[in-house]
DOGU-462803 format. One record per residue (C-alpha): residue in one letter; chain; x, y, z. Coordinates in Angstrom, 2 decimals, decimal comma. Last residue first. Layout:
// DOGU-462803
- A | A | X | Y | Z
...
END
This chain:
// DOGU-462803
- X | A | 249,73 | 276,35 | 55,55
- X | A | 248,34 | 274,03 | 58,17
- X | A | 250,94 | 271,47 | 57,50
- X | A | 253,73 | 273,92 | 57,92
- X | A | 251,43 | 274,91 | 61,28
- X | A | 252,07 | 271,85 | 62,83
- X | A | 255,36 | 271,24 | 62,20
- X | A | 256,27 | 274,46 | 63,86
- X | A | 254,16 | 273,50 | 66,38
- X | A | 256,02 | 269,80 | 66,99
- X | A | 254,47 | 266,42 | 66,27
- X | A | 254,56 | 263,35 | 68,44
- X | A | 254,29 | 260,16 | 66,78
- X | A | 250,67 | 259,06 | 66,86
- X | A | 250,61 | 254,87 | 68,63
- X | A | 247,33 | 253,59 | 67,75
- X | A | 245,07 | 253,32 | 71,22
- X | A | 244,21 | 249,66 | 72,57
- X | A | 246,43 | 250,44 | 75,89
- X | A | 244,66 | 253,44 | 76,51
- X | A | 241,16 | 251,70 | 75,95
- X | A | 239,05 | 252,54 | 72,82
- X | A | 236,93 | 255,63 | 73,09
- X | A | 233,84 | 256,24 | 75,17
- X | A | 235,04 | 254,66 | 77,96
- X | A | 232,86 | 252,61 | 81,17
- X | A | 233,57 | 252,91 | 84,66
- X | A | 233,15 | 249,85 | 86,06
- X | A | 229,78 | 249,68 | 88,22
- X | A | 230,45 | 248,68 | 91,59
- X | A | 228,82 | 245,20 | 92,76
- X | A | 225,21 | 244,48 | 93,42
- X | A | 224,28 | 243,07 | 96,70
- X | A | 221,04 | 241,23 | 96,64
- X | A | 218,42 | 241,90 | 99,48
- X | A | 217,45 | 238,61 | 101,43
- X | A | 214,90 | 236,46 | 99,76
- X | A | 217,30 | 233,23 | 99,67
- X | A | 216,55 | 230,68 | 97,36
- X | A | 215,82 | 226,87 | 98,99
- X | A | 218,55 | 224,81 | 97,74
- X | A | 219,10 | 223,58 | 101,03
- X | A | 215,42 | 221,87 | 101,03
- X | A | 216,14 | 219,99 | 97,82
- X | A | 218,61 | 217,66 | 100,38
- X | A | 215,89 | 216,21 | 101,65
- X | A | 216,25 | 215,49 | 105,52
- X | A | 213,15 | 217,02 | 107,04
- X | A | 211,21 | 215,32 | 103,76
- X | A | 212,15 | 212,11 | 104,55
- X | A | 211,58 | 212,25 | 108,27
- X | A | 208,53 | 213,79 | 107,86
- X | A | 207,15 | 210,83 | 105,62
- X | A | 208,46 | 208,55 | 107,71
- X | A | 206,77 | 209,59 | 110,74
- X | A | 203,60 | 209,91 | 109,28
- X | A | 203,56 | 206,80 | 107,47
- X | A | 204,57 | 205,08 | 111,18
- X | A | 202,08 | 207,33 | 112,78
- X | A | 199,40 | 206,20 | 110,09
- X | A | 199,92 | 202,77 | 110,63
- X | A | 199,96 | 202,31 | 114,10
- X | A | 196,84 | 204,43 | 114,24
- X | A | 194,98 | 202,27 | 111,86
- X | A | 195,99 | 198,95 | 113,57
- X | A | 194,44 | 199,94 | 116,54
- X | A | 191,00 | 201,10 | 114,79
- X | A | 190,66 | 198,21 | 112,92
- X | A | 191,55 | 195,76 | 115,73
- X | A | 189,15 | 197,76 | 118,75
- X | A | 186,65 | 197,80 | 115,61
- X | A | 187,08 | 193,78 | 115,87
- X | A | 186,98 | 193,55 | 119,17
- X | A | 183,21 | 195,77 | 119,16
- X | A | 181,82 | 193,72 | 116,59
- X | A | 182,77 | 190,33 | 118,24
- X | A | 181,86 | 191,91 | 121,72
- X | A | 178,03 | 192,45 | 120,56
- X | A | 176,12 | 195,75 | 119,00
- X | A | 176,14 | 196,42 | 123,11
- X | A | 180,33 | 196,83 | 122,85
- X | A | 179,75 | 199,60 | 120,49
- X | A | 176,61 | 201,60 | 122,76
- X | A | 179,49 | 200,99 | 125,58
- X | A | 181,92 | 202,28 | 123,49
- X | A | 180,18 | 205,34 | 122,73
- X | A | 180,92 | 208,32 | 124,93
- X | A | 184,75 | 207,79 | 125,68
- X | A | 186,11 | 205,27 | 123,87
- X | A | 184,65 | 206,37 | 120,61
- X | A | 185,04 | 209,90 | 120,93
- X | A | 188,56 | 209,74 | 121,42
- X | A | 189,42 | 206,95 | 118,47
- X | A | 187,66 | 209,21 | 116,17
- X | A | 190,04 | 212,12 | 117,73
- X | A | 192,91 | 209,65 | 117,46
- X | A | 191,75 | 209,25 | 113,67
- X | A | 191,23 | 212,45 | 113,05
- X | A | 195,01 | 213,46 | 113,82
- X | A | 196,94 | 210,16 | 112,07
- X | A | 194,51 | 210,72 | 108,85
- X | A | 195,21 | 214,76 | 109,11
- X | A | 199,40 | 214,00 | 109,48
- X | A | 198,96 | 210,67 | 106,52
- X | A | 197,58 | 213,25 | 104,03
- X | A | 199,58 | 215,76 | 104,75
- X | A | 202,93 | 214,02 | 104,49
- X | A | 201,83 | 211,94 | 101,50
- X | A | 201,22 | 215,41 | 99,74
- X | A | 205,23 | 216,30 | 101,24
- X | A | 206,37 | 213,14 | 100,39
- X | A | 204,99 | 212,61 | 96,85
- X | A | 206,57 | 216,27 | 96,04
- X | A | 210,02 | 215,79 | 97,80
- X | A | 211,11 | 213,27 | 95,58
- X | A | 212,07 | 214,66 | 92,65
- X | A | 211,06 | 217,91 | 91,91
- X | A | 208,17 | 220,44 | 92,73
- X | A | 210,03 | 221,68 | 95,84
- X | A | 212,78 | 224,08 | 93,70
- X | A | 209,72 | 226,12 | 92,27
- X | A | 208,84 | 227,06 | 95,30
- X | A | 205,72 | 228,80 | 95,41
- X | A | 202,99 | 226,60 | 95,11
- X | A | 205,11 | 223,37 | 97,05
- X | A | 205,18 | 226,16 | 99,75
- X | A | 201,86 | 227,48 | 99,92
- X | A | 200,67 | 223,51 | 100,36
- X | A | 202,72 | 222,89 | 102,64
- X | A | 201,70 | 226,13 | 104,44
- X | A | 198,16 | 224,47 | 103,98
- X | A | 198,95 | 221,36 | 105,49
- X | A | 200,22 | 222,87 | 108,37
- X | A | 197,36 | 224,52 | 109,29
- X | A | 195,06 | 221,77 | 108,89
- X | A | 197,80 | 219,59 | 110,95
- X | A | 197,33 | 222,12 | 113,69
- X | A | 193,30 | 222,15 | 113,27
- X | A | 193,17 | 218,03 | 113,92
- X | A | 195,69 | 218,56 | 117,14
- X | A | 193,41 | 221,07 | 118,48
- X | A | 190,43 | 219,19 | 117,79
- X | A | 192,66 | 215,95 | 119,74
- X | A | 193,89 | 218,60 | 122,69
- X | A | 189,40 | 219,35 | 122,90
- X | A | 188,65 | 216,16 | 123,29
- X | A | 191,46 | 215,35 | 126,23
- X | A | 189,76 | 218,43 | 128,02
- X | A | 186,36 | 217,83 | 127,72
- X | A | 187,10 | 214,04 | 129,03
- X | A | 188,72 | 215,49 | 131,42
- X | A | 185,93 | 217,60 | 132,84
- X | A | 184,19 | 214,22 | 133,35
- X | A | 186,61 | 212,93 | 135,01
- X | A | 186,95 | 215,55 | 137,25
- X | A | 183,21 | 215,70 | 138,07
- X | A | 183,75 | 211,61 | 139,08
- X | A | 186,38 | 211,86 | 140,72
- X | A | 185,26 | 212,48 | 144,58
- X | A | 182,74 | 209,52 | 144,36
- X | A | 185,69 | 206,97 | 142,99
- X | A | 188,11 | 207,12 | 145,88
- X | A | 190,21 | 203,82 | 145,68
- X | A | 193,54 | 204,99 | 146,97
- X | A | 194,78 | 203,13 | 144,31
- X | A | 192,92 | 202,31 | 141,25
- X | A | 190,32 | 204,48 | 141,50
- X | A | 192,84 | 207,93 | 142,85
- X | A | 195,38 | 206,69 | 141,11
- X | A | 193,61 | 206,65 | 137,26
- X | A | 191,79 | 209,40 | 138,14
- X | A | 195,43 | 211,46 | 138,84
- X | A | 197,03 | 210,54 | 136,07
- X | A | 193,75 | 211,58 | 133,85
- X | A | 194,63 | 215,15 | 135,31
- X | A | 198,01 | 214,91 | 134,96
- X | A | 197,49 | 213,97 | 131,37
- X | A | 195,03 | 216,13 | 130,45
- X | A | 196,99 | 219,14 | 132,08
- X | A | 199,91 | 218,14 | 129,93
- X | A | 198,08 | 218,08 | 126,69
- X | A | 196,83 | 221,51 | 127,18
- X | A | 200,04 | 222,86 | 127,99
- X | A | 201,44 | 221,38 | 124,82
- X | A | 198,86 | 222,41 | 122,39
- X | A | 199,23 | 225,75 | 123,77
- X | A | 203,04 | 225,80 | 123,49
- X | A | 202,44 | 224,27 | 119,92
- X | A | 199,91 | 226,99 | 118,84
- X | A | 202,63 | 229,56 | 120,12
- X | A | 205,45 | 227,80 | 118,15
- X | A | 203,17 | 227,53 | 114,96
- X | A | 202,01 | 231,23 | 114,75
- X | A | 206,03 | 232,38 | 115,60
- X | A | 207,43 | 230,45 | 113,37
- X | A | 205,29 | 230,64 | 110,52
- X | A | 205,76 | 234,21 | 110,52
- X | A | 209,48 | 234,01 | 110,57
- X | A | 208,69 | 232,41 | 107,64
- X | A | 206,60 | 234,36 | 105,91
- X | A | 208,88 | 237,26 | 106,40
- X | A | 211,96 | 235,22 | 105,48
- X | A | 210,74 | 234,30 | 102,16
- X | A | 212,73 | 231,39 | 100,83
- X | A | 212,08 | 229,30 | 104,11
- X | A | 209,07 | 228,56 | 103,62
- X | A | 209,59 | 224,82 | 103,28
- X | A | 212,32 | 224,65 | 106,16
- X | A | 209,86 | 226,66 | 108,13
- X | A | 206,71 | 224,34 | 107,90
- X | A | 209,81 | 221,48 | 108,56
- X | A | 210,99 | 223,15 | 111,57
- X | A | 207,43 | 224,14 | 113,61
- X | A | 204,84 | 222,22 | 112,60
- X | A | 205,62 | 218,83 | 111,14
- X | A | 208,15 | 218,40 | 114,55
- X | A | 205,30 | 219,67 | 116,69
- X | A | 203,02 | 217,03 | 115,23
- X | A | 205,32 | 214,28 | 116,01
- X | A | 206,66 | 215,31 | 119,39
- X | A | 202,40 | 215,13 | 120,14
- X | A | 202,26 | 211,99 | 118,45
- X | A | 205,16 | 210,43 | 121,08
- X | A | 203,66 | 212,51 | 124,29
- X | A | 200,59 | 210,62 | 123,83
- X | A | 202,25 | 207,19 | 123,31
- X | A | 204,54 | 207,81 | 125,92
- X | A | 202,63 | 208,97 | 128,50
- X | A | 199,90 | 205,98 | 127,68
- X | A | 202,66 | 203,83 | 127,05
- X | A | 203,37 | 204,21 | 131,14
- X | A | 200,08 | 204,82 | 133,00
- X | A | 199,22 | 201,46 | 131,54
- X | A | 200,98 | 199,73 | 134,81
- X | A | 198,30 | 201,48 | 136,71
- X | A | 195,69 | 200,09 | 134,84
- X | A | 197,31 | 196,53 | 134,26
- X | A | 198,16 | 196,64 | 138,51
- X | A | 193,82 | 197,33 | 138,96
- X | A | 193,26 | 194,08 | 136,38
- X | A | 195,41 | 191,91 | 137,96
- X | A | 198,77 | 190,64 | 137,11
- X | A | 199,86 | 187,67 | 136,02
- X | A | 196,69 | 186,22 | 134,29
- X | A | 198,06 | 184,76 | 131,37
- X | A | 196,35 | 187,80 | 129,53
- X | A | 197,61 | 190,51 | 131,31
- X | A | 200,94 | 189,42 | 131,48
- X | A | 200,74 | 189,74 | 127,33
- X | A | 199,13 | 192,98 | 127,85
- X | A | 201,59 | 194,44 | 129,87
- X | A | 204,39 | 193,13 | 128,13
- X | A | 203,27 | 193,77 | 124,35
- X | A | 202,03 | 197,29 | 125,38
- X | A | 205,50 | 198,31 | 127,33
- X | A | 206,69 | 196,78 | 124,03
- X | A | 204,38 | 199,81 | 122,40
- X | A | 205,39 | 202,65 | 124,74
- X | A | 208,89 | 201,84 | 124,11
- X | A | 208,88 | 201,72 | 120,07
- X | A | 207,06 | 205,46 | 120,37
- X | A | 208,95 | 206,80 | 122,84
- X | A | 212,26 | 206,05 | 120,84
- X | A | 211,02 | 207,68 | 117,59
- X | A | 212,58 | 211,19 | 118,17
- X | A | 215,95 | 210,76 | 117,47
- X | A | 216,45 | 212,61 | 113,89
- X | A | 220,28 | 212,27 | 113,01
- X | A | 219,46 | 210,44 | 109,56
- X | A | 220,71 | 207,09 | 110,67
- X | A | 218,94 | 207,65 | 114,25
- X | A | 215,96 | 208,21 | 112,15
- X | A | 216,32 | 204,80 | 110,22
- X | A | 216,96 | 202,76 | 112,67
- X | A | 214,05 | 204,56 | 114,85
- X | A | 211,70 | 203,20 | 111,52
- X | A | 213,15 | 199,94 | 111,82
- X | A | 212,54 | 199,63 | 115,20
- X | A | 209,26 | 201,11 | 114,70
- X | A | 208,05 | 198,80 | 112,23
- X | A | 209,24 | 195,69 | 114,89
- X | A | 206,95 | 197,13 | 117,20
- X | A | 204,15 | 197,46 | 114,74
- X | A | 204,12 | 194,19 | 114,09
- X | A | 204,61 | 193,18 | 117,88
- X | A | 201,39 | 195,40 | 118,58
- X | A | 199,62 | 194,11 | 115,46
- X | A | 200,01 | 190,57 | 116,83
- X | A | 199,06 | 191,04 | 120,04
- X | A | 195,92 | 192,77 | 119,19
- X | A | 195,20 | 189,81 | 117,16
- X | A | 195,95 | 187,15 | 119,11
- X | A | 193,66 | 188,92 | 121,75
- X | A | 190,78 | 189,19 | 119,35
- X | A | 190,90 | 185,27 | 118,41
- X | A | 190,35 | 184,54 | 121,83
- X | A | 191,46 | 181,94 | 123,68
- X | A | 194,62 | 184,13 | 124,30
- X | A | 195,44 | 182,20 | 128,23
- X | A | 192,10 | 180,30 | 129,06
- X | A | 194,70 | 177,96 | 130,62
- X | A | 196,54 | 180,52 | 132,66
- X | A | 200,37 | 181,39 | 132,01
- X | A | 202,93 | 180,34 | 134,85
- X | A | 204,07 | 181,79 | 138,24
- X | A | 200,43 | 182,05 | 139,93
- X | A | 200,58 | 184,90 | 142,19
- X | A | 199,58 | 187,09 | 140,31
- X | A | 196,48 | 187,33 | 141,41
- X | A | 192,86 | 186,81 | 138,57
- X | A | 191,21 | 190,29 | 137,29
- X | A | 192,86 | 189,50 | 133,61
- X | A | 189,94 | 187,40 | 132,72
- X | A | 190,33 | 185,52 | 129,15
- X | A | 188,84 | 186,25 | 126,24
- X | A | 190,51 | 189,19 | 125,30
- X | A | 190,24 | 193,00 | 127,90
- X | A | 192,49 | 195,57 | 125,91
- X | A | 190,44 | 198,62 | 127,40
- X | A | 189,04 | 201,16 | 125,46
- X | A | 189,81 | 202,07 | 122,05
- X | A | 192,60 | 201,33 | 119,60
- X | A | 195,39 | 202,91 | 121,35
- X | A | 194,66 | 203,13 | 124,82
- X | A | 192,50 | 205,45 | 126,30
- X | A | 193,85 | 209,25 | 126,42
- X | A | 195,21 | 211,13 | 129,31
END
């Protein structure tokens, strides 16, 4: 659906349009500084994410495992790539991979921030919460369906060029996914502006969030959620309606924004990532005060006089005694 993380495409110095039939690495193999680069924050990264799905798998939250495979699928292809292994049409098609998994990695990501740990935080008041639910679930399911159709669509261009080799009859449809794939990263950029702000309502209200470590996280939550969001919509725009006017200002410029860029969105999905995954499993979050309607117990009926037991013992005193002392 999306390009490749970073920008465009991941061409270095050397020319990845060669066969494969050669069983060894090409000469002009990562001449370039760029590609050494690029390599290196993809094994960086790759070796964050292990860490990072070590740690989720520890705290019973599984959903990092797209994200380390799409980027060794990156460190393979693009490594095979360079030495000249496989052409340039095979790298496209190959890309078809991480690209699903990448896209459907943030998207897991953003739906996890939305949905149980917006109503973990609100939990104390079950009206706003069920509230919160139901907004955030539908804007996911829409978020969702959009982000599927981009990504069969872009499927499709991708097979069709690559392929069956049809360009003329994709060319509208390409340009209609373009519209689409912006307009899942605006959606993506307005979801994280809505969940930020029922983080926000929640650190204001509950009392029980504004201790230990759950503050930091949740602000460094938002802030690395809306820097992971705009960024892939930067990252978007770029590829798609000014790299060439970027790769004009000279390749240098444009490998090194490719570098920037890349290593940017690693970053801020790992922060991301760990930031939910810290504040999903605080333990402050099962304190959260119930709203539900308190049940009082029975009043005990309450005496006037001292208790029965607590009363002085009166011998018992007959009429005629009575009225003698009457008299």
């Amino acid at each position: 659906m999306a390009p490749r993380r970073g920008g465009g495409s991941y061409s270095g110095g050397s020319s990845s349009s060669s066969s494969s039939s050669s069983n060894s690495c090409s000469s002009t193999a990562f001449e370039s500084e760029a590609a050494k680069v690029i390599i290196a924050f993809h094994a960086l990264f790759f070796l964050v994410f292990c860490a990072l799905f070590c740690v989720a798998a520890f705290k019973l939250i599984r959903s990092k495992q797209k994200g380390a495979a799409a980027t060794i699928f990156n460190i393979v292809t693009y490594t095979l790539a360079e030495c000249g292994l496989i052409s340039t049409t095979l790298t496209r098609i190959i890309n078809i991979v991480p690209n699903w998994f990448d896209t459907w990695a943030n998207f897991l990501l953003i739906a996890l921030i939305m949905i149980p740990i917006c109503k973990r935080l609100v939990h104390g008041n079950r009206k706003i919460a069920k509230m919160v639910t139901i907004v955030h679930t539908i804007y996911v399911t829409l978020l969702g369906i959009v982000l599927l159709c981009g990504l069969a669509i872009w499927t499709h261009i991708i097979d069709a060029r690559n392929v069956r080799g049809t360009r003329t009859n994709t060319v509208a449809l390409a340009y209609n996914q373009r519209r689409l794939t912006t307009a899942y990263y605006v959606m993506a950029v307005v979801g994280m502006l809505m969940a930020a702000a029922n983080m926000f309502f929640a650190l204001a209200r509950g009392h029980h969030l504004r201790r230990g470590i759950l503050v930091p996280a949740i602000v460094l939550l938002i802030l690395s959620s809306l820097g992971m969001t705009v960024l892939n919509l930067a990252n978007n725009i770029i590829a798609y309606y000014f790299e060439v006017q970027y790769f004009q200002n000279g390749a240098a410029t444009y490998y090194q924004s490719v570098e920037a860029r890349l290593f940017l969105t690693y970053f801020f999905y790992a922060a991301t990532f760990l930031m939910a995954l810290l504040v999903a499993s605080s333990k402050q979050l099962a304190d959260t005060p119930s709203a539900g309607p308190v049940k009082h117990l029975p009043s005990q009926p309450r005496y006037n006089a001292v208790s029965q037991t607590q009363q002085v013992y009166r011998p018992y005193r007959s009429q005629a005694q009575t009225q003698q002392s009457n008299q």
